[in-house]
PyMOL Python script that loads the backbone (N, CA, C, O; Angstrom):
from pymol import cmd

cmd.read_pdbstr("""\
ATOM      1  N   UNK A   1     -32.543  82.321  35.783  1.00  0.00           N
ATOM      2  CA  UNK A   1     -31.178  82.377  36.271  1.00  0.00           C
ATOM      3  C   UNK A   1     -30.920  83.716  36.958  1.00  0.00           C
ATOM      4  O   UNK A   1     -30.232  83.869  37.968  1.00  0.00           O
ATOM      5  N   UNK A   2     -31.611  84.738  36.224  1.00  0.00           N
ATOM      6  CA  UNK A   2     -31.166  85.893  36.881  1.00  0.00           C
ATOM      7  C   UNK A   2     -32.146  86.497  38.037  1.00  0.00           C
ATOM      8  O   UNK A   2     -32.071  87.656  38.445  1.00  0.00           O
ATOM      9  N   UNK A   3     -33.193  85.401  38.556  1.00  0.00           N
ATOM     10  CA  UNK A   3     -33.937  85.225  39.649  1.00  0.00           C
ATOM     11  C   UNK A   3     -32.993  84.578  40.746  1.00  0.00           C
ATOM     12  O   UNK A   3     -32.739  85.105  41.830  1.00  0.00           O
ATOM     13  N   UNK A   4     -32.673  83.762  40.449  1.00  0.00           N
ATOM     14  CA  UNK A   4     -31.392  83.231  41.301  1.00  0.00           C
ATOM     15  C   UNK A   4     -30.548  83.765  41.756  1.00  0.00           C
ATOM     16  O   UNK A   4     -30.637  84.010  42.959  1.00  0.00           O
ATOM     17  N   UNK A   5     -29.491  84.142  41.109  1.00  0.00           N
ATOM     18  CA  UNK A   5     -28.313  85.493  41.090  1.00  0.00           C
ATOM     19  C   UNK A   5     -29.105  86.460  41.846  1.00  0.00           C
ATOM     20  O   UNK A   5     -28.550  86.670  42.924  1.00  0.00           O
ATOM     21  N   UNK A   6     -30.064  87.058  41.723  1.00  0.00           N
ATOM     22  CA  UNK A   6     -30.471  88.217  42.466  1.00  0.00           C
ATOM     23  C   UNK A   6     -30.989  87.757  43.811  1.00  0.00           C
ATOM     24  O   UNK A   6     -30.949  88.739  44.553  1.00  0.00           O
ATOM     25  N   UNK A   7     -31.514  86.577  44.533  1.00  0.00           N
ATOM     26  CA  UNK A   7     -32.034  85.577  45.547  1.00  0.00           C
ATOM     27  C   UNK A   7     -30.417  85.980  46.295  1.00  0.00           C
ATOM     28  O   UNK A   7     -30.226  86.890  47.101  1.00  0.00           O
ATOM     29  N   UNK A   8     -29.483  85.109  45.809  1.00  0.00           N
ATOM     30  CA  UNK A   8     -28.168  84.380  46.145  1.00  0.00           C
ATOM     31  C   UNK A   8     -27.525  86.014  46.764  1.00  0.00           C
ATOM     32  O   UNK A   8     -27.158  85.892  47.933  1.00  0.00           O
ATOM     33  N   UNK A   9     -27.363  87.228  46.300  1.00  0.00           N
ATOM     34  CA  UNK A   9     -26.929  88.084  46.440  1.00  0.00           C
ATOM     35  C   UNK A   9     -27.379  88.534  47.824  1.00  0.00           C
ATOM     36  O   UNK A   9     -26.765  88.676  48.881  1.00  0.00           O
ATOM     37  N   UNK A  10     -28.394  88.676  47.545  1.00  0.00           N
ATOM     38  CA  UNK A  10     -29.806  89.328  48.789  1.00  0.00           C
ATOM     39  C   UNK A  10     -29.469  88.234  50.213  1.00  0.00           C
ATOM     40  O   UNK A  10     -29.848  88.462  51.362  1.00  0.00           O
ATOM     41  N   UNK A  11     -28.889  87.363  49.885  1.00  0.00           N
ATOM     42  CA  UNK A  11     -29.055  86.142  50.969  1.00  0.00           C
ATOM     43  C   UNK A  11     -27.970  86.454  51.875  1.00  0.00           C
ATOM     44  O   UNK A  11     -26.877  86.179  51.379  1.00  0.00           O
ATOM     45  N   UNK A  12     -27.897  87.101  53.438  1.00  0.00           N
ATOM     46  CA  UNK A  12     -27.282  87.370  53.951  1.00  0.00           C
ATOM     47  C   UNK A  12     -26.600  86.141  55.223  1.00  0.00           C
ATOM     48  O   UNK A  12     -25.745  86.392  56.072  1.00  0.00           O
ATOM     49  N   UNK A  13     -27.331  84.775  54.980  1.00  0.00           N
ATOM     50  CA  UNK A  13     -27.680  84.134  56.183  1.00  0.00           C
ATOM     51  C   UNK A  13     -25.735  83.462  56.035  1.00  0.00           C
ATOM     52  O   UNK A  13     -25.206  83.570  57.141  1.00  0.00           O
ATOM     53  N   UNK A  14     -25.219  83.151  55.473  1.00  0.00           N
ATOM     54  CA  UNK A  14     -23.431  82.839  55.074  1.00  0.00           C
ATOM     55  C   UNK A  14     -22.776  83.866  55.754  1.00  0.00           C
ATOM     56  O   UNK A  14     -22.111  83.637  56.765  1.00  0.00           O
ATOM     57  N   UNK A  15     -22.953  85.323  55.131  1.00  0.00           N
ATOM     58  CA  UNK A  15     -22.516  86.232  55.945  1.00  0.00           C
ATOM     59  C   UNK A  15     -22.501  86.057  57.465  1.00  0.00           C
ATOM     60  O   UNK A  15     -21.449  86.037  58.104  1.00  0.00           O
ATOM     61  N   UNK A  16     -23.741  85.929  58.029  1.00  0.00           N
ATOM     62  CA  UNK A  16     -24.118  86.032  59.310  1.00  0.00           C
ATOM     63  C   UNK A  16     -22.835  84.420  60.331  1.00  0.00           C
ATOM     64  O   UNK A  16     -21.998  84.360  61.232  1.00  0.00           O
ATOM     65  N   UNK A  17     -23.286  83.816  59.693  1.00  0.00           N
ATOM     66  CA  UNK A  17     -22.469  82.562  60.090  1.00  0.00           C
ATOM     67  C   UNK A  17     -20.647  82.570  59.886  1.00  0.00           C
ATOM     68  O   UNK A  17     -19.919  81.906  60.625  1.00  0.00           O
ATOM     69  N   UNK A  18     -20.199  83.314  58.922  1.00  0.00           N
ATOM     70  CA  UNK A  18     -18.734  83.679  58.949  1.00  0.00           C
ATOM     71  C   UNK A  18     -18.686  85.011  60.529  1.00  0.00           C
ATOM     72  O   UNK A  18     -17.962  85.002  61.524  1.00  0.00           O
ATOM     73  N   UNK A  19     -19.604  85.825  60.179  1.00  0.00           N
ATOM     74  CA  UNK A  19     -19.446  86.384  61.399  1.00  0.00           C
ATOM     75  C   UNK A  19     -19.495  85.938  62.840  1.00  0.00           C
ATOM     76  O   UNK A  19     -18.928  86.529  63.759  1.00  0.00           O
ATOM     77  N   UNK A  20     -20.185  84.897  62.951  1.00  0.00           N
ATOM     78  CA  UNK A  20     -20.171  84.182  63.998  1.00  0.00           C
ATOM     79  C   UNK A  20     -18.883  83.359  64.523  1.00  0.00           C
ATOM     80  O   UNK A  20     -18.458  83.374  65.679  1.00  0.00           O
ATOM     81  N   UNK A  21     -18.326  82.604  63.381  1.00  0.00           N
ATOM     82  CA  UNK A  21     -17.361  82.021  63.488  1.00  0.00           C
ATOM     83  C   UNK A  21     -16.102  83.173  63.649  1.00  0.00           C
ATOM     84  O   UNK A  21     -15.188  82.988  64.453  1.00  0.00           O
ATOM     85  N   UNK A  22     -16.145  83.839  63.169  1.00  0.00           N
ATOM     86  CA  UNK A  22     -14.746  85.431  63.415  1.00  0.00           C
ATOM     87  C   UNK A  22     -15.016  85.691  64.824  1.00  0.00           C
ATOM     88  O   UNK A  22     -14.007  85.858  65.509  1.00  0.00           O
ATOM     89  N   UNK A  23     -16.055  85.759  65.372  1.00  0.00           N
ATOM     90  CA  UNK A  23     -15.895  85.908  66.702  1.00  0.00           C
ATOM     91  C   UNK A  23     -15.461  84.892  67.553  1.00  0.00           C
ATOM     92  O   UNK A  23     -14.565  85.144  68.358  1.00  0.00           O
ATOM     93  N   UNK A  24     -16.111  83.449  67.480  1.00  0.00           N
ATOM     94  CA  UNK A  24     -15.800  82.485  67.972  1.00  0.00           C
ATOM     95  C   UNK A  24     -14.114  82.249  68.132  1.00  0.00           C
ATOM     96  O   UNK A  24     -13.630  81.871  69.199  1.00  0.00           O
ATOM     97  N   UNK A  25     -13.453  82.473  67.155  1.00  0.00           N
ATOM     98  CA  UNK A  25     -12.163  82.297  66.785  1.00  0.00           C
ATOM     99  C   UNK A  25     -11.306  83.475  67.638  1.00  0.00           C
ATOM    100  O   UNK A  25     -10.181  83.379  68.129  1.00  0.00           O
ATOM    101  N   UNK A  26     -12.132  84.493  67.640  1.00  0.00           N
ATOM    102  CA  UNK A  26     -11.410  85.819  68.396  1.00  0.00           C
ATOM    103  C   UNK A  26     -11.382  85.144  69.866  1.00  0.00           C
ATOM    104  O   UNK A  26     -10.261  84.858  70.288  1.00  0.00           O
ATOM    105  N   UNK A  27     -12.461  84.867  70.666  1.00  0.00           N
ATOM    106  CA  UNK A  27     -12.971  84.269  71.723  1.00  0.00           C
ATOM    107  C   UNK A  27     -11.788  83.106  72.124  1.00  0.00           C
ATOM    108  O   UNK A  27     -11.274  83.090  73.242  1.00  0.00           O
ATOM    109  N   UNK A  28     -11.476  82.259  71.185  1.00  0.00           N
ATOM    110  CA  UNK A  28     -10.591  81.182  71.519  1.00  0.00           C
ATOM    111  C   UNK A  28      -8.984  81.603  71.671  1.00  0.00           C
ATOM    112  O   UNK A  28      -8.076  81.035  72.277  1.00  0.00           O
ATOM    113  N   UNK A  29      -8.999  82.944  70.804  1.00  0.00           N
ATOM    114  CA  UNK A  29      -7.451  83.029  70.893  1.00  0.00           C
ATOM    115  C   UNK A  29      -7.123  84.216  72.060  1.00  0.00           C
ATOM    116  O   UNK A  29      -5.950  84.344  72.410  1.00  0.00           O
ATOM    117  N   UNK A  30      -8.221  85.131  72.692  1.00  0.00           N
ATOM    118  CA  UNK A  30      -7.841  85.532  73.661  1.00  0.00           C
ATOM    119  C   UNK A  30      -8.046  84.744  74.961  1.00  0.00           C
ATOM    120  O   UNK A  30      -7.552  85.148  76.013  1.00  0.00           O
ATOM    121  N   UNK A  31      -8.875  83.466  74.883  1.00  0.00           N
ATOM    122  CA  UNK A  31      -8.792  82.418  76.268  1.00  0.00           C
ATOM    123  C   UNK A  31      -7.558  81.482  76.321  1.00  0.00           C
ATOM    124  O   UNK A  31      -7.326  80.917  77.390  1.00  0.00           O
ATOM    125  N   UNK A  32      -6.712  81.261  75.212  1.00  0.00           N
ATOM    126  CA  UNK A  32      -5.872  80.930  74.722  1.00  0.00           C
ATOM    127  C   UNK A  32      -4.937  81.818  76.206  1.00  0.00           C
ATOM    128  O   UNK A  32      -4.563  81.451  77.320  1.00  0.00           O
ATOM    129  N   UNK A  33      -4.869  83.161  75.390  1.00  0.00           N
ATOM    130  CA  UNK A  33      -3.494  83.457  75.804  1.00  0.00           C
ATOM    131  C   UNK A  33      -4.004  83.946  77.594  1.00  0.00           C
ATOM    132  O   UNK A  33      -3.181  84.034  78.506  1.00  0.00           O
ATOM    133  N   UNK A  34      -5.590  84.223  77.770  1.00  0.00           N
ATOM    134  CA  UNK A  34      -5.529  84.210  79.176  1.00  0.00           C
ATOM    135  C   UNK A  34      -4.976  82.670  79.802  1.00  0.00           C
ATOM    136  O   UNK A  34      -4.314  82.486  80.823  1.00  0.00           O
ATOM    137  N   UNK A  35      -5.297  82.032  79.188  1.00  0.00           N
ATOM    138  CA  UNK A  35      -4.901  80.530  80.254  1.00  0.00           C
ATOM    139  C   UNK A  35      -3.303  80.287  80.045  1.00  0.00           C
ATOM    140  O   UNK A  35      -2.837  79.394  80.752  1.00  0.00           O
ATOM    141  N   UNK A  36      -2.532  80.857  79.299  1.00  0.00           N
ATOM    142  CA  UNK A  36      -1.145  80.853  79.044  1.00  0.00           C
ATOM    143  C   UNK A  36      -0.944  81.638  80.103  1.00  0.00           C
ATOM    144  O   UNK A  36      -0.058  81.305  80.890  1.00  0.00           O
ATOM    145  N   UNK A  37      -1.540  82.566  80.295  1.00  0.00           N
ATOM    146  CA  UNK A  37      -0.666  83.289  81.101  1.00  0.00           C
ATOM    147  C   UNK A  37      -0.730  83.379  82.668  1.00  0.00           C
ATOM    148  O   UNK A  37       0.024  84.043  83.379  1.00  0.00           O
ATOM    149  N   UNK A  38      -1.875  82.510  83.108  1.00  0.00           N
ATOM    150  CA  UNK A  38      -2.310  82.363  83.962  1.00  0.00           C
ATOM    151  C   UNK A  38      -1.601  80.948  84.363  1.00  0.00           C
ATOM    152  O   UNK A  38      -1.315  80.730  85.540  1.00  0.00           O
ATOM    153  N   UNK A  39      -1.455  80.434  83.810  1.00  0.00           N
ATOM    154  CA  UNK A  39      -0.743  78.674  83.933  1.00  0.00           C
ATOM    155  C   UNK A  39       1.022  79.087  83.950  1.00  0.00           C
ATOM    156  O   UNK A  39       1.843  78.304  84.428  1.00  0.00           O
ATOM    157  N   UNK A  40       1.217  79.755  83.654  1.00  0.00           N
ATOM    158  CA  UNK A  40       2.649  80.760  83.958  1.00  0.00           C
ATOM    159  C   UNK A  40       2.353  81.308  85.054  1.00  0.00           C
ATOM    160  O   UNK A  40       3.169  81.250  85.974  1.00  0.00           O
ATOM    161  N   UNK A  41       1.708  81.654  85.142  1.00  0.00           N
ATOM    162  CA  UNK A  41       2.204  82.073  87.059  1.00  0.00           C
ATOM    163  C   UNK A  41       1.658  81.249  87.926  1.00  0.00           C
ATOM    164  O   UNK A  41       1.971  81.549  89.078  1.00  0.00           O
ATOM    165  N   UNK A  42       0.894  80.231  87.834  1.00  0.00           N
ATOM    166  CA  UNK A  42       0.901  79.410  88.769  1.00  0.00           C
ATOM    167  C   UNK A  42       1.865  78.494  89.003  1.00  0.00           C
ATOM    168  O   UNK A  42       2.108  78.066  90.131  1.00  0.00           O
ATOM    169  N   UNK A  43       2.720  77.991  87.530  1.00  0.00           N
ATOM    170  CA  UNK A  43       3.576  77.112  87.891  1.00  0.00           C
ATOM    171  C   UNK A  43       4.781  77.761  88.655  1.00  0.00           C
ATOM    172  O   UNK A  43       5.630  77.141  89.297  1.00  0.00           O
ATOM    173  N   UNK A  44       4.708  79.160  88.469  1.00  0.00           N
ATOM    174  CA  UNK A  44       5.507  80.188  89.054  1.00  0.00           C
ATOM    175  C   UNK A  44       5.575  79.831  90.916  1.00  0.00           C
ATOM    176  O   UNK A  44       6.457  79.410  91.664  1.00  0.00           O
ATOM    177  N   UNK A  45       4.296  80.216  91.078  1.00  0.00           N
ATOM    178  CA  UNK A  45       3.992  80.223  91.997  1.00  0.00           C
ATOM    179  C   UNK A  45       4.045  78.840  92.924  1.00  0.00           C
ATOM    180  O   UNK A  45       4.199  78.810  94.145  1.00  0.00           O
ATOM    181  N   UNK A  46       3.858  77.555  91.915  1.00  0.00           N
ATOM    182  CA  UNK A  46       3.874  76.243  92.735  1.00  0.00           C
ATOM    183  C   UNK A  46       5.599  76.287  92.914  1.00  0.00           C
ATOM    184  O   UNK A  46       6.186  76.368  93.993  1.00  0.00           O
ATOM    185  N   UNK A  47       6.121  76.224  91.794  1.00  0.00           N
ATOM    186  CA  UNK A  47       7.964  76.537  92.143  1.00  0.00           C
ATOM    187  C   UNK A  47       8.331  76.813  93.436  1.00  0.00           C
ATOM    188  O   UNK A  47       8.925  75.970  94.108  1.00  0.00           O
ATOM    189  N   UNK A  48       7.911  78.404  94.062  1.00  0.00           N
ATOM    190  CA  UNK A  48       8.062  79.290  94.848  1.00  0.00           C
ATOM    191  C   UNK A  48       7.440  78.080  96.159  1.00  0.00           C
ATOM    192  O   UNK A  48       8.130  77.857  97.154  1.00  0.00           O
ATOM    193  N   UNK A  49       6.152  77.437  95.958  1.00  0.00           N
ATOM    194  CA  UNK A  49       6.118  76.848  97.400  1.00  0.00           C
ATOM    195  C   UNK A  49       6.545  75.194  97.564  1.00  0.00           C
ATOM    196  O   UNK A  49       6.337  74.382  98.465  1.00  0.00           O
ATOM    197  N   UNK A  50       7.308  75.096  96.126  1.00  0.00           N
ATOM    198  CA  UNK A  50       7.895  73.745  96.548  1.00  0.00           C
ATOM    199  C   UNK A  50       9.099  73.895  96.984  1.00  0.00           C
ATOM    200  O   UNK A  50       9.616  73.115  97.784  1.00  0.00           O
ATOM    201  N   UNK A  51       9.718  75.002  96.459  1.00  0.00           N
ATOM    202  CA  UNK A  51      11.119  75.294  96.929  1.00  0.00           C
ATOM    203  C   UNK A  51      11.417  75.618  99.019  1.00  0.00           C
ATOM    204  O   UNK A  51      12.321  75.505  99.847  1.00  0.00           O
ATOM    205  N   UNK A  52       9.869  76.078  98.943  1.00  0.00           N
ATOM    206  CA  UNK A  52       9.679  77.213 100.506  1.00  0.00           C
ATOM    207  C   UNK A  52       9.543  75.313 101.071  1.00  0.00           C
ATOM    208  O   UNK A  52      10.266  75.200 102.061  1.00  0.00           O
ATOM    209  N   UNK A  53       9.106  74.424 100.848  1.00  0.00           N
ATOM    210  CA  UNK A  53       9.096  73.264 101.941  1.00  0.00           C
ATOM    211  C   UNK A  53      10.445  72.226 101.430  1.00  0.00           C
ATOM    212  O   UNK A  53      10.817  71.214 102.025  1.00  0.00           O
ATOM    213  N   UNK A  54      10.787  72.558 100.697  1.00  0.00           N
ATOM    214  CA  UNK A  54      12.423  71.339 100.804  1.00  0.00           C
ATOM    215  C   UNK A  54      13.266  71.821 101.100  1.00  0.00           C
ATOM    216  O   UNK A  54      14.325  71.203 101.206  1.00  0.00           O
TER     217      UNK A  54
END
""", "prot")
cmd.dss("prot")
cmd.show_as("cartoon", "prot")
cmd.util.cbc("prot")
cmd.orient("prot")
């Protein structure tokens, strides 16, 4: 048992995979707010040239 426990401790490969996913998650929430904010000024911008032809 206490071959185990000492295995399980040493075993970094969980670690490695939460770290992966913390980034992944970082990754999604700053493409997140780039495409928010980018989809805000285009509709900005389509406004501006639907208004310029009616």
């Amino acid at each position: 048992m206490q071959k185990f426990i000492s295995r399980f401790a040493k075993n970094e490969s969980g670690a490695t995979a939460i770290e992966y996913g913390l980034i992944a998650a970082l990754i999604a929430v700053v493409v997140i707010g780039i495409l928010t904010t980018v989809g805000q000024n285009l509709l900005a911008r389509l406004t501006e040239v639907a208004n310029g032809l009616a």
